[in-house]
N, C-alpha and C positions, 0 to 999 in steps of 0.2 A: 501608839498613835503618833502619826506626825507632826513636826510641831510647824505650823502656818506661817509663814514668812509675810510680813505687815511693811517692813521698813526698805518698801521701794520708792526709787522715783520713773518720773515717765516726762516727754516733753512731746510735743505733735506739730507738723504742720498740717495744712491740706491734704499732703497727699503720703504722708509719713510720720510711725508712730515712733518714736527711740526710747526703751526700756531699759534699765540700769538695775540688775538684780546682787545684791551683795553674795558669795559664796560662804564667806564666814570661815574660812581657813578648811572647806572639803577638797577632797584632792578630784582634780578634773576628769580623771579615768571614772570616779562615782558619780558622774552627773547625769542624768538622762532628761534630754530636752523634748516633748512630745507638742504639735503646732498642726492645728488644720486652719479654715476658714474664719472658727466663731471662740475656739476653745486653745489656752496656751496653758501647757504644763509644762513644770520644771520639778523635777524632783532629783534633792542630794539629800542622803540622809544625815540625820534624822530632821530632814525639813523637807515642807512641798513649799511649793506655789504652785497657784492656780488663778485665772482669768479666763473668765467667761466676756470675752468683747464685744465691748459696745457695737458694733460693724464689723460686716467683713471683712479680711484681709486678703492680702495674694501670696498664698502660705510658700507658692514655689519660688517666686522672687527672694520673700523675706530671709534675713540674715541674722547669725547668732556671732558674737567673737566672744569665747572665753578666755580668760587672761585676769592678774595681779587682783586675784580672788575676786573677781568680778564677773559677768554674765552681761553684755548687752545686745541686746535685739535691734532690729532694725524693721520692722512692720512697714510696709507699702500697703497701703488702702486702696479698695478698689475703687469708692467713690471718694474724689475729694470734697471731702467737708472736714470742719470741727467736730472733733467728739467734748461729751460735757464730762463724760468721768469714760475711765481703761475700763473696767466691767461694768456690765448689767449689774445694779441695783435692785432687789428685790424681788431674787431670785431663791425658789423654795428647793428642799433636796429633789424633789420629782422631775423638776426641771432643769436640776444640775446633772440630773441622773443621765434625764435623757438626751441632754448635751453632748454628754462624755459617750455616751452607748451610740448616738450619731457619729461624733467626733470620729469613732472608732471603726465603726464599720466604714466611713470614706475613707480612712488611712488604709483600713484593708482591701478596698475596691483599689484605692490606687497603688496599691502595693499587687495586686493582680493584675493589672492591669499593666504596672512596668514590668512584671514578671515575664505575659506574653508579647510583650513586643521585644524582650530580650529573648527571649527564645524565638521568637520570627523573624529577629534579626541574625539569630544565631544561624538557625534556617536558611536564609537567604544566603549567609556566608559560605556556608557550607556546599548548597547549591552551584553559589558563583567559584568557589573550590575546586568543585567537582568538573563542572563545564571547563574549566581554565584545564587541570589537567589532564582531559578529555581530548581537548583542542591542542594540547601540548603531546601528546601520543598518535595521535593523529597526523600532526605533522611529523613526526619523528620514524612512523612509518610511509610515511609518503616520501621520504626523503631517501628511505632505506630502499623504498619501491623505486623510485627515482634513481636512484645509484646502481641498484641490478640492471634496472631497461638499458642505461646510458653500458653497460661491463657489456650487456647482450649485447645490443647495437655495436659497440665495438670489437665483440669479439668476430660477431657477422661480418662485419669490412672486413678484418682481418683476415678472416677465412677467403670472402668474394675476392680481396686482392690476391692470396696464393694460389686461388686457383687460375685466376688466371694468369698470374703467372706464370704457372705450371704450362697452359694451356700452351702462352706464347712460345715457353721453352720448348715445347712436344712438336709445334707448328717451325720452330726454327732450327731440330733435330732431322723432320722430316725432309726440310730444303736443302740440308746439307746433305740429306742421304742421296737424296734425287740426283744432286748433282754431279755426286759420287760416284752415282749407277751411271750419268750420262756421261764424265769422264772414261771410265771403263768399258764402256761401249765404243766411245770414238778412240780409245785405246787398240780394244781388238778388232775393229775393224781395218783401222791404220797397220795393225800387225799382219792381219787379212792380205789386205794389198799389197803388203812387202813379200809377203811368201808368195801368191800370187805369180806377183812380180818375176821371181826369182826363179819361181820353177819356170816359167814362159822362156826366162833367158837361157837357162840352163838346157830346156826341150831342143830351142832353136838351136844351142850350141852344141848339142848332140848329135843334131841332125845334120849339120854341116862336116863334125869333124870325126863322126863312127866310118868304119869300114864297112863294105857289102857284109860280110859274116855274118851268121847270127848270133853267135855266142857274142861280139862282141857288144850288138845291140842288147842284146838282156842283162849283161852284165851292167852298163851303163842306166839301163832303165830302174833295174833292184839300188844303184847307188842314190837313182837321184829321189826314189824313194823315203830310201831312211833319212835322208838329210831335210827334207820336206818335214813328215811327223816326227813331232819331239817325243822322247822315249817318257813311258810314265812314270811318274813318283812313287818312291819307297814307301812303306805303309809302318810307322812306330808307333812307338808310347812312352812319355817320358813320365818317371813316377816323382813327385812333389812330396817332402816328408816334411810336417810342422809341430814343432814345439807346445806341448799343451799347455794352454793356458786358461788361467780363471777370466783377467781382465783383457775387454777388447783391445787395448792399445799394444802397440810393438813393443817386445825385450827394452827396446833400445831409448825408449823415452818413458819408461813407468819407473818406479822407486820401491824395489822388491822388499825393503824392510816397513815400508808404510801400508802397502799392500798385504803380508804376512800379519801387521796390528790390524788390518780393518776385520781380515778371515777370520782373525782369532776370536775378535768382538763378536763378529756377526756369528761365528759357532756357539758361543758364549748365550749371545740373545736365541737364539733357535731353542737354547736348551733350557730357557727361564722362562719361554711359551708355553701359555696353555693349549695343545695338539686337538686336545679334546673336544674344540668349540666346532657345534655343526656347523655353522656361519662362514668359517675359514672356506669349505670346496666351493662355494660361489663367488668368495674374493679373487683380485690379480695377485699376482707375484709379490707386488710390490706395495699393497694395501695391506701384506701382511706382516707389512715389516714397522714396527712401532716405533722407531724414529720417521717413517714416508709417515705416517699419520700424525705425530706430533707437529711437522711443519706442515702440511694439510689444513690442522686444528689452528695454527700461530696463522696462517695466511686469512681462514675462516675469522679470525678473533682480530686480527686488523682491519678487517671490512667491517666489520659489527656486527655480523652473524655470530652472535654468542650460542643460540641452541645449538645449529650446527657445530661450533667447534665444541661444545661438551659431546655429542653425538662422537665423534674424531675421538678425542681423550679419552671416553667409555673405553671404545674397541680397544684402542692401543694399551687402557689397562688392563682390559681382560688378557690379550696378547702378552706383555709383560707388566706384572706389576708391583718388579721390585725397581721401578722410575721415578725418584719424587719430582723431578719437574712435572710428569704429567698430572701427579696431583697437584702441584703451584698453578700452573696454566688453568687448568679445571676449578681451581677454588676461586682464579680471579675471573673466568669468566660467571661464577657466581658470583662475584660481589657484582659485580657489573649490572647483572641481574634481579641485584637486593635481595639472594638468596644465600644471607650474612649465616644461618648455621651451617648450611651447605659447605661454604666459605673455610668456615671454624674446620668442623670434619675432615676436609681434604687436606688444610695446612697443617692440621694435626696429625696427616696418615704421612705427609715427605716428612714432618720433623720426625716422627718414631721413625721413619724408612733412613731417615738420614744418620739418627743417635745411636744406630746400630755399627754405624763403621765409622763416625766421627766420634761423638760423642762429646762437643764441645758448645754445638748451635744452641743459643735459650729458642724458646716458641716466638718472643717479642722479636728479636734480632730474625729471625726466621719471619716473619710475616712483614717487617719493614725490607725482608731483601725483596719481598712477591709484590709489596707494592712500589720500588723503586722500577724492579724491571717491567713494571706494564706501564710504569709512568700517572699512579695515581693516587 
């Protein structure tokens, strides 16, 4: 049984009760203070108190301070008046019962009752949560959308200006040709004139200074013949022999040992290809070369098309995939993504790919180098 606690004081205004409960030397973690409207409990063991109040009070206001073995309350009344004594007087167990059993059930309506409004505030949080990051993806593809239109639109000028370009160039090919052909025209007909010319002087000058004879007329007519038509041109062929070569540029400005490491590489990479991909006879040339898709993938992952450059990396590892960049590049465009095991996976496949020929890189040092060079 507990034993009753008798030796309190209390003091009241109007509109305020101040309660003074001794602890008696319990430690404050054993104290349990219970307070509604009409009914005040204090229980430290082995002692209660209890008050059944003269009026009601404004439980949510009211205030407890424990401290230097003491318990004070602070009651706010709802009505200001004087009370004549802190409890109800002559009061029986039935109706202490059903004080307490009241008491109890409002503490637990208002304990349900904070319950759902914390969970509809929870609700609502979550809602406004959800909407915020809705609205933040939203923008983020609108911006992505935004930044393609504005690459398109520009690359469309780009285009509209080369062509015409091209255009003006073809229009100012043609005026040069024209003029070329009217040159050569006033060319040979001025050459026209001059043979013309010549033969007339030469006819007249035959005719003045041949003799009657006839051999001597024919002879002079077969001369002035040949001298008129120019004799035809020779008909050749001259044969051109050139030097094989891998790269377009001349002998004479390439650098045949830098040249000789790139063949070797790129025989090197042909031979670390997987041939077998059905994929590859519908590729270019040059899509099948797994460094052109790695900077493909880096160009795609600077704009912020992270699917597409994993798309990029896929290929170029199926292509070769003894590359650990392409798994660094591929793991940070999952982080990017928040597809943090993805992430794990890949920097775990360059460090094995790497601990094979170095054997020095830890995993940690290896994933702070993948996030310096993307810058994140």
């Amino acid at each position: 049984m507990p034993l009753q606690v008798s030796d309190y004081s209390w003091q009241q205004t109007k509109t305020v009760v101040f309660l003074s409960l001794p602890l008696k030397g319990v430690c404050v973690r054993d104290t349990d203070v219970f307070c509604t409207e009409n009914y005040l409990k204090v229980n430290f063991p082995p002692f209660l108190f209890e008050a059944f109040l003269y009026a009601p009070i404004d439980d949510e206001s009211s205030k407890a301070k424990i401290g230097n073995d003491t318990i004070v309350f602070t009651l706010y009344k709802k009505e200001a008046a004087m009370w004549e004594t802190l409890s109800v007087t002559g009061v029986d167990k039935e109706m202490m019962q059903r004080i307490r059993e009241k008491s109890i059930l409002q503490a637990q309506e208002r304990a349900k009752e904070a319950t759902e409004a914390k969970a509809a505030a929870k609700r609502e949080d979550q809602k406004y949560a959800l909407s915020v990051m809705m609205k933040i993806e939203e923008e983020e593809r609108k911006k992505i959308e935004d930044m393609k239109e504005n690459e398109r639109i520009k690359a469309t000028k780009e285009l509209e200006a080369w062509k015409e370009y091209q255009r003006k160039a073809e229009e100012q090919k043609e005026i040069q040709r024209e003029e070329k052909l009217c040159q050569k025209e006033k060319q040979i007909k001025e050459e026209r004139k001059k043979l013309k010319y010549k033969s007339l002087t030469r006819n007249l000058a035959s005719r003045n200074l041949a003799p009657k004879g006839r051999n001597s007329e024919n002879i002079f007519t077969e001369k002035l013949k040949e001298d008129s038509i120019p004799a035809p041109r020779s008909v050749g062929s001259i044969k051109i022999n050139f030097t094989p070569r891998v790269f377009p540029t001349a002998l004479r400005e390439s650098q045949v040992a830098e040249e000789e490491e790139w063949l070797h590489k790129q025989a090197e990479a042909r031979r670390a290809m997987n041939t077998d991909i059905a994929e590859l006879c519908d590729l270019k040339e040059e899509e099948k070369n797994p460094e052109w898709l790695k900077d493909k993938g880096n160009k795609l992952f600077a704009t912020e098309n992270y699917l597409a450059a994993i798309n990029a990396y896929n290929l170029a590892i199926r292509l070769n995939n003894k590359m650990p960049l392409l798994y660094l590049n591929r793991a940070a465009c999952h982080l990017k993504l928040k597809n943090l095991h993805k992430a794990i996976e890949d920097s775990s496949k360059a460090y094995r790919i790497m601990k094979r020929h170095l054997r020095l890189i830890h995993p940690t040092k290896l994933y702070k180098l993948m996030l310096r060079r993307f810058g994140m």
